[in-house]
C-alpha positions as CSV (number, residue, x, y, z in Angstrom):
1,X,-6.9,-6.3,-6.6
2,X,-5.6,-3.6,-8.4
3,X,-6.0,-3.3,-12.3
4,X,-2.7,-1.7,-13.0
5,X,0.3,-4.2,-13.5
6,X,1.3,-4.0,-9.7
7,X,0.1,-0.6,-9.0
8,X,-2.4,0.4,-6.6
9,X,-4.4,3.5,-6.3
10,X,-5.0,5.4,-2.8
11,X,-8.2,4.6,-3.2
12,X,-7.9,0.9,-4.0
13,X,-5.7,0.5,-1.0
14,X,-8.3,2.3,0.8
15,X,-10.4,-0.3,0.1
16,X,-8.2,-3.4,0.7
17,X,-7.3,-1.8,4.1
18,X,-9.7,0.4,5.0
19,X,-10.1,3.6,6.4
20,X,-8.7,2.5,10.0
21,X,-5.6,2.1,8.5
22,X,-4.7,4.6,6.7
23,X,-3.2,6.8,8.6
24,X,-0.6,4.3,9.6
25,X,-0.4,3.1,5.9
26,X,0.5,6.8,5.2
27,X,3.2,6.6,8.0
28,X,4.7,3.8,7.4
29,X,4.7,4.4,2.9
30,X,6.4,7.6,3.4
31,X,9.8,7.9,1.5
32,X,9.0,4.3,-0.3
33,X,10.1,4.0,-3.5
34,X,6.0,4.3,-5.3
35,X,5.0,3.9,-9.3
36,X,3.5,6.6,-10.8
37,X,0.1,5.4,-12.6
38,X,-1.7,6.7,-15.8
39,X,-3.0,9.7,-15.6
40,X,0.0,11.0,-13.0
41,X,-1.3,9.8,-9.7
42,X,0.8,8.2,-7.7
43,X,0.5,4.2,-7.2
44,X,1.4,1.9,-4.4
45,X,3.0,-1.4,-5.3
46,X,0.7,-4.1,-4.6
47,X,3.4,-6.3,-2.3
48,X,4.1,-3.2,0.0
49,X,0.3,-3.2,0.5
50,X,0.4,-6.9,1.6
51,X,3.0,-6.8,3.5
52,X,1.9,-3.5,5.3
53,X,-1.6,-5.5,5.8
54,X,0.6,-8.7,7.2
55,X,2.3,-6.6,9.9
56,X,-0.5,-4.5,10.7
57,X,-3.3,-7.6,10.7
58,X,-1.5,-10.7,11.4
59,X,1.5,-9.6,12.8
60,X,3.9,-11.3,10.7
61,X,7.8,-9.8,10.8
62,X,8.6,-7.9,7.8
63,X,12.1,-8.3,6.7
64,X,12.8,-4.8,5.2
65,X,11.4,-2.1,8.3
């Protein structure tokens, strides 16, 4: 997942979470701290994906929200 050193783009994390989730992965990314990839875009670090997916899918407590 994700070819940058621990940076994902929107639409790789489109992809890992699909479109169902987006809008609440928006929501919840908001004022995160986010790389900014080659080329300018802006990049989502590959952890806060996972543990966006583990709350969301599996319901697993995050320790930072």
């Amino acid at each position: 997942m994700g070819q940058k050193k621990g940076g994902m783009t929107r639409e790789e994390v489109q992809a890992y979470l699909g479109a169902r989730f987006m809008e609440k992965f928006n929501d919840w990314i908001a004022g995160q701290t986010c790389p900014v990839l080659p080329g300018g875009k802006t990049g989502f670090y590959k952890w806060d994906v996972e543990r966006f997916a583990d709350a969301i899918l599996e319901r697993k407590p995050t320790y930072f929200d």
